[in-house]
N, C-alpha and C positions, 0 to 999 in steps of 0.2 A: 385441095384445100385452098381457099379462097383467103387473101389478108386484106385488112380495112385498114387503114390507112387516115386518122386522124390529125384533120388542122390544127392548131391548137388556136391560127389566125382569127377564125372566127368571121375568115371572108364568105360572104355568102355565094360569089364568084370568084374564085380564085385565079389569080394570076396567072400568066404561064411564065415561069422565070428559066432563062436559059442558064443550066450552069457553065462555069467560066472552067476553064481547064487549068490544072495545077502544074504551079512550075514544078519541073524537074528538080530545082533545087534553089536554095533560100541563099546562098551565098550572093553576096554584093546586090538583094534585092532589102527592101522596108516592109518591116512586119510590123501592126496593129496589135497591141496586147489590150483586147478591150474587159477591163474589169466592170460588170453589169451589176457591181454594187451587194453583193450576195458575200455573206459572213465567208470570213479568209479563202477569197479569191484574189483577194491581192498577195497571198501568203503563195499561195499557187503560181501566180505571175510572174513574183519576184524570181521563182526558180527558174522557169523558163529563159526570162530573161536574162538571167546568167547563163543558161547552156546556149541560148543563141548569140551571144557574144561573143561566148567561146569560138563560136563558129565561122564571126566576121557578121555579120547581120544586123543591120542596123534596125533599130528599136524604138519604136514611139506608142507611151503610156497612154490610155484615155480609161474613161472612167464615165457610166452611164448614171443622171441622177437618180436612178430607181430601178429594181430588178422587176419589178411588175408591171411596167411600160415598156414600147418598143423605145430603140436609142430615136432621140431627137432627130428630124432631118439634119441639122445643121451638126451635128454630129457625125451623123452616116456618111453625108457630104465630105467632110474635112477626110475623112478615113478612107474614101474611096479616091478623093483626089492626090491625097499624099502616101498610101500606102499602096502595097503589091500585094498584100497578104493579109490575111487575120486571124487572131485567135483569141478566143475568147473565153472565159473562165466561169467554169458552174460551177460552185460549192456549195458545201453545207456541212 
């Protein structure tokens, strides 16, 4: 059985993106809670962000103007330079 595997980029070349390796653990690193603006995804966040607290993890909110846009470079930027981590939030 053969699987297809859909962009949804709509790159007509596609990148070649190396993935980054996951830390072992989130203690004493910066996690990105990025909320992409999608009905109670913040509702979603907010719990996270209390059990990563819990944990010692520090926490920085952001919020994308549009769920049907990629996030702004200057955006992406800030998040890559100040954070370690991310997570991001899909609701409906």
């Amino acid at each position: 059985m053969t699987l297809a595997v859909l962009d949804p980029t709509d790159e007509s070349t596609p990148q070649v993106r190396e993935r980054v390796a996951r830390p072992e653990s989130l203690a004493g690193l910066t996690v990105a809670l990025l909320d992409i603006s999608k009905p109670r995804g913040n509702v979603f966040l907010d719990q996270v962000q209390n059990r990563l607290q819990d944990l010692d993890v520090k926490v920085v909110r952001y919020t994308k103007p549009t769920f049907a846009k990629p996030a702004p470079a200057d955006l992406r930027h800030e998040i890559a330079t100040r954070c370690d981590a991310v997570i991001e939030a899909l609701a409906d």
